[in-house]
C-alpha positions as CSV (number, residue, x, y, z in Angstrom):
1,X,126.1,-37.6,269.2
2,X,127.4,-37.9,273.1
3,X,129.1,-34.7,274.6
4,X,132.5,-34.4,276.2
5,X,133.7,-32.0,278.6
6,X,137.2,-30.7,280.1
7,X,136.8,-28.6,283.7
8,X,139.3,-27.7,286.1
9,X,138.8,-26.2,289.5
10,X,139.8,-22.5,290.2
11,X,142.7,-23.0,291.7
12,X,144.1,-25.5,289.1
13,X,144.6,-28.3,291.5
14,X,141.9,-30.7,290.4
15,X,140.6,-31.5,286.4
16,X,137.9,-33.6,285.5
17,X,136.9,-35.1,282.1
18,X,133.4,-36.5,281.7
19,X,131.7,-37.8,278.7
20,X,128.0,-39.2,277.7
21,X,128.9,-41.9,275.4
22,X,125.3,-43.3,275.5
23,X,125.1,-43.1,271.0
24,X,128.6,-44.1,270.5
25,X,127.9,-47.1,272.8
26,X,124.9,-47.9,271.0
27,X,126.7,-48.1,267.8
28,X,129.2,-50.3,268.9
29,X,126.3,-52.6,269.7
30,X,124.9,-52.7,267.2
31,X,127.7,-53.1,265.0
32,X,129.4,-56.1,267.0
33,X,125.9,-57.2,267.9
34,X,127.8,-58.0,271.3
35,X,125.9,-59.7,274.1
36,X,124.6,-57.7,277.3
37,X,128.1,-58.3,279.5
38,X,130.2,-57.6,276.9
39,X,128.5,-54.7,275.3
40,X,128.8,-53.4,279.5
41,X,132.8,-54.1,279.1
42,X,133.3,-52.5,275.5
43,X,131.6,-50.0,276.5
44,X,133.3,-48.7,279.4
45,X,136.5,-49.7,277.3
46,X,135.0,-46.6,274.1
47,X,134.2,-44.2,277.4
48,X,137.7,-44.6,278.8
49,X,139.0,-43.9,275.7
50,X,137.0,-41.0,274.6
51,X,137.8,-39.2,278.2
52,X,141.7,-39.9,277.6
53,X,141.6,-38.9,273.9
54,X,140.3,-35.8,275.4
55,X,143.3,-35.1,277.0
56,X,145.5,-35.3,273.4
57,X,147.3,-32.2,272.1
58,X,147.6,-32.5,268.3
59,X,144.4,-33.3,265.7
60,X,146.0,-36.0,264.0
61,X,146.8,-37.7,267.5
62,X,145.7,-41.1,269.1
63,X,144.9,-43.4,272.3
64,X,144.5,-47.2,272.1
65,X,143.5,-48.8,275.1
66,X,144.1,-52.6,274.7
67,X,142.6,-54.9,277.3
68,X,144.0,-58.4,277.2
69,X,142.8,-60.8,280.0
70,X,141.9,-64.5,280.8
71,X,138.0,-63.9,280.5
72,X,135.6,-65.2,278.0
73,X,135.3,-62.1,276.1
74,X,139.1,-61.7,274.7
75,X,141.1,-59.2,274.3
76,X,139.0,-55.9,274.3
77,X,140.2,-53.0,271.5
78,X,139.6,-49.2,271.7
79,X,140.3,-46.6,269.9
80,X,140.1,-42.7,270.4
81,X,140.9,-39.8,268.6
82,X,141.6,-36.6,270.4
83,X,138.5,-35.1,269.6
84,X,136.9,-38.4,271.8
85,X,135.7,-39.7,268.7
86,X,135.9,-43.8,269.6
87,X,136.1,-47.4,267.6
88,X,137.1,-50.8,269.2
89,X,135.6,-54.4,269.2
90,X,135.7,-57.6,271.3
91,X,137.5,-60.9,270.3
92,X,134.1,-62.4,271.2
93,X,131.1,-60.5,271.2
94,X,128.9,-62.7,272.8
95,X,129.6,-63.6,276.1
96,X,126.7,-65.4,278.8
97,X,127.3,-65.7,281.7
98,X,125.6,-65.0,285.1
99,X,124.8,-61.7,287.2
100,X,127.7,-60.8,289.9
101,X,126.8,-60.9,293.5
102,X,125.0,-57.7,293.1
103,X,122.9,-58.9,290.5
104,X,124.7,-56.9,288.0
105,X,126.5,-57.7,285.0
106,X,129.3,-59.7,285.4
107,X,132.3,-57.2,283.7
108,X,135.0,-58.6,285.8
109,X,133.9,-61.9,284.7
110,X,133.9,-62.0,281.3
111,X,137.3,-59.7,281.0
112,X,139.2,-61.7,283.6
113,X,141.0,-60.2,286.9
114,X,144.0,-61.8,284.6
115,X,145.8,-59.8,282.2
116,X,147.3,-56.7,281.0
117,X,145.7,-53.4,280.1
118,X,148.0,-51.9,277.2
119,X,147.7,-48.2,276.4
120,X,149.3,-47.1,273.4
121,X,149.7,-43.0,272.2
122,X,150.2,-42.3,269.0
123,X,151.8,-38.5,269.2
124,X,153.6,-38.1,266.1
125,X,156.6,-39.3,267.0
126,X,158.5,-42.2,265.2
127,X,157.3,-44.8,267.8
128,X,154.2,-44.9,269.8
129,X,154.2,-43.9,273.4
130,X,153.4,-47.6,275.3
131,X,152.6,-47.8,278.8
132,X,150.9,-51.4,280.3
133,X,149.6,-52.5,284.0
134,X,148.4,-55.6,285.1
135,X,144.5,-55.8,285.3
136,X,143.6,-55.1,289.2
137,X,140.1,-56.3,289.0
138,X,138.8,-56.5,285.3
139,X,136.1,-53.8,286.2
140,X,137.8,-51.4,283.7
141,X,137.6,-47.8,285.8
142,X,139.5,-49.7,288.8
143,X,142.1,-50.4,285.7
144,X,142.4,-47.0,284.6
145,X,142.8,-45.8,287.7
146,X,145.5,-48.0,289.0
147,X,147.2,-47.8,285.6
148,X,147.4,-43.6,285.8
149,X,149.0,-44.5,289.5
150,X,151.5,-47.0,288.4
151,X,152.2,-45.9,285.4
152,X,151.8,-42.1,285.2
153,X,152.3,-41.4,288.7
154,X,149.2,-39.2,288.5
155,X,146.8,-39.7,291.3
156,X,143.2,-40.5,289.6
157,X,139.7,-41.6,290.1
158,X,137.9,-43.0,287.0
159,X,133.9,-43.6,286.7
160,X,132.6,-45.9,284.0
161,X,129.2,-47.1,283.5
162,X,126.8,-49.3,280.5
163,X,123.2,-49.9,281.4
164,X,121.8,-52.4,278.7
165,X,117.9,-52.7,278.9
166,X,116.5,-56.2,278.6
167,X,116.4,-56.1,274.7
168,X,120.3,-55.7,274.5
169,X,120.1,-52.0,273.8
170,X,122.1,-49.2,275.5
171,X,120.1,-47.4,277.9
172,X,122.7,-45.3,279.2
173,X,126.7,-45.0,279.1
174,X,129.1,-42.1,280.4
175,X,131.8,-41.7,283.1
176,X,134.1,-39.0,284.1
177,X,138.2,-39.1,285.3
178,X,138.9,-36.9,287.9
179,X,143.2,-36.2,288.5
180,X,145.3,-34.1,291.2
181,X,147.2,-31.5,289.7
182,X,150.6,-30.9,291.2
183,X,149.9,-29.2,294.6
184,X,146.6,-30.4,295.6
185,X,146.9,-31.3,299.6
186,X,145.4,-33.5,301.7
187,X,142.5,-31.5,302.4
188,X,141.9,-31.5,298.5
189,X,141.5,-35.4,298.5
190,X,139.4,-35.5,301.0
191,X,136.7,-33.3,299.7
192,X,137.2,-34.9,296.5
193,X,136.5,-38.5,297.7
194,X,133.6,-37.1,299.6
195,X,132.0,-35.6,296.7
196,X,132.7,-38.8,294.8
197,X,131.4,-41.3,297.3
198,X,127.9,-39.2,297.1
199,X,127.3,-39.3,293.4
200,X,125.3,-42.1,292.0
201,X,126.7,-44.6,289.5
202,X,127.7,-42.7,286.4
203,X,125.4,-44.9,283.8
204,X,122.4,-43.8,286.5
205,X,123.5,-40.1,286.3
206,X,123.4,-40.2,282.4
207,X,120.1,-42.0,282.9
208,X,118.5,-39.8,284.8
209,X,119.5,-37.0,282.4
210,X,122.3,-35.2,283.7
211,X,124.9,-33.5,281.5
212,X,128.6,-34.1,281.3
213,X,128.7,-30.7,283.0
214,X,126.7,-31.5,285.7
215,X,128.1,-34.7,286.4
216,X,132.0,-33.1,286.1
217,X,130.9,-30.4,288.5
218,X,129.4,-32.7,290.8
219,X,133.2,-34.7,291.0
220,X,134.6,-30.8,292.3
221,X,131.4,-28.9,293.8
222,X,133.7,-26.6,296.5
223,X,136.1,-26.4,293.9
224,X,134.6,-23.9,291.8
225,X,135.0,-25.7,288.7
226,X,135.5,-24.0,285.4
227,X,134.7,-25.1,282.0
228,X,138.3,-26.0,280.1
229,X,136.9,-26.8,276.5
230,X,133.2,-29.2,275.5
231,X,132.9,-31.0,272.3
232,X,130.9,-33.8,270.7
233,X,131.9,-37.4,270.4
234,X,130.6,-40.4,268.3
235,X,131.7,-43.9,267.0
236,X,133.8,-43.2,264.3
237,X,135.6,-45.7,262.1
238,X,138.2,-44.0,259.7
239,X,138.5,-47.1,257.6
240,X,139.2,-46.5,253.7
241,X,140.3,-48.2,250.7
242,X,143.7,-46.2,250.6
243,X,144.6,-47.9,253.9
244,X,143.1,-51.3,253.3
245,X,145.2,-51.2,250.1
246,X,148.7,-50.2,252.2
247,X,148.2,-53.1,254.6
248,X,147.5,-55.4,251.4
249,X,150.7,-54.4,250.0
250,X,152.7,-54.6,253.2
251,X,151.9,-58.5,252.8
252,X,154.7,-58.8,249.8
253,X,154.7,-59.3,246.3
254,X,154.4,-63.3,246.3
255,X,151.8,-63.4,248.9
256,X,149.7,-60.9,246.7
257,X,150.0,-62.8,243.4
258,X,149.0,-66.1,245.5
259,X,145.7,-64.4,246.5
260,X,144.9,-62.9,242.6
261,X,145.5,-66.5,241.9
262,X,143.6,-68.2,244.3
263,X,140.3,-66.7,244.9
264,X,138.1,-64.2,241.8
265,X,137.5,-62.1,244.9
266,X,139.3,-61.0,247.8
267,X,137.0,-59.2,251.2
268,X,138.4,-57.5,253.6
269,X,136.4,-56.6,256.4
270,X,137.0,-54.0,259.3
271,X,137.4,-54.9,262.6
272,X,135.7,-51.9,263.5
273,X,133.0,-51.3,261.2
274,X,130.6,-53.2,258.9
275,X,132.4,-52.0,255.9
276,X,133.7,-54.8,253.7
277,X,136.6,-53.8,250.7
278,X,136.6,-55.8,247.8
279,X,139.4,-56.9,245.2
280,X,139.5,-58.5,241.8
281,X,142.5,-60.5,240.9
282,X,143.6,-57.6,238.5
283,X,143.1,-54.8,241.4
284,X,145.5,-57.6,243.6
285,X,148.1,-57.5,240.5
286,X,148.1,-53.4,240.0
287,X,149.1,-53.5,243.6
288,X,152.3,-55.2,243.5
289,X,155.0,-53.2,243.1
């Protein structure tokens, strides 16, 4: 299981949120069996998620993120509770396409500088919360971060990272979201982006074995960072057969007796998971109402 962590500095003016998300990663790979580029761009998708889940009041709360752009890979889907438990999946898992001009993977590339980055919170209330900014660079972080400026007027740094070893596994995967509080000066930002422009790339941190901790109190060393709350965090898909059988019925009575009639067995398979929900023509019947 990856760990999550909440800190804050002692004078309340700066929080950061930083996550290992290494195992959850991992599963998502192997589940979508996605190619290198795109398990790198899911994968900062799940750690986004996790970190902003984080920041969630009530258990039974949500955060989608949704990023839609003109790249080979689709639309991009994730999904965190507010524990920082994640799900999500790519359009198209497998993506090839060449190394960037650093001889990295090409994330921009297969997402698209194109688009829209949706993020949808789920609160309770009788509608979600929906906020959306266009895609600034199709890096992901860059995304977050412009979206908490435009959209949330909060001033923010984000840190993603996915290193995939040669045989499509997940080496490494984390990243960390550092905001302002109300009444951090200039002074304040300045330190911060001097810590920031000395730490190593997040995936390389978690590689070399650093904590969340570490790597959160690295983002506000001067700030004599405290420890808010730390908690685990794994790829978790709620799926059931209560809820596949609600979205079955939410299709209406004739379009249920058309399927009993049609086919002697019905799948349904998750988006999310390799779970697959079966129905017989009679189960198909007993649900229409």
């Amino acid at each position: 299981m990856g760990k999550v962590i909440r800190t804050i500095s002692q004078d309340g003016g700066v929080m950061c949120c930083a996550v290992d998300s290494t195992d959850a990663v991992a599963r998502a790979e192997q589940i979508h069996q996605t190619s290198a580029t795109v398990t790198a761009a899911l994968g900062r998708l799940l750690t986004a998620a996790s970190i902003m889940g984080m920041q969630l009041k009530g258990e039974g709360d949500s955060v989608t993120l949704r990023l839609a752009g003109d790249g080979p890979a689709g639309t991009l889907l994730a999904v965190s509770d507010s524990s920082g438990n994640v799900k999500g999946y790519p359009q198209n898992p497998v993506v090839e396409i060449p190394l960037n001009r650093y001889g990295k993977l090409d994330v921009a590339g297969a997402v698209g500088k194109n688009g829209t980055l949706y993020v949808i919170r789920d609160i309770g209330l009788r509608e979600p919360y929906i906020g959306q900014t266009p895609i600034v660079s199709g890096e992901i972080a860059e995304d977050i971060t412009h979206y908490y400026a435009v959209s949330e007027q909060i001033p923010t740094v984000c840190g993603l990272g996915v290193l995939v070893e040669r045989d499509l596994s997940v080496l490494a995967a984390g990243g960390y979201l550092v905001q302002l509080l109300p009444g951090a000066d200039e002074a304040c930002i300045e330190k911060l982006e001097e810590n920031i422009n000395r730490m190593a790339p997040v995936s390389t941190l978690i590689h070399e074995g650093k904590t969340p901790q570490e790597i959160a109190f690295m983002a506000l060393d001067g700030f004599l960072p405290q420890v808010l709350d730390e908690g685990r965090m794994e790829y978790r898909c709620d799926c059931s057969r209560e809820r596949v059988e609600r979205a079955l019925i939410s299709l209406g009575r004739d379009e249920l007796l058309a399927m009993a009639e049609e086919q002697p067995l019905t799948e349904v398979r998750c988006h999310f998971c390799p779970r697959v929900h079966r129905f017989s023509p009679d189960e198909l019947r007993g649900l229409v109402k």
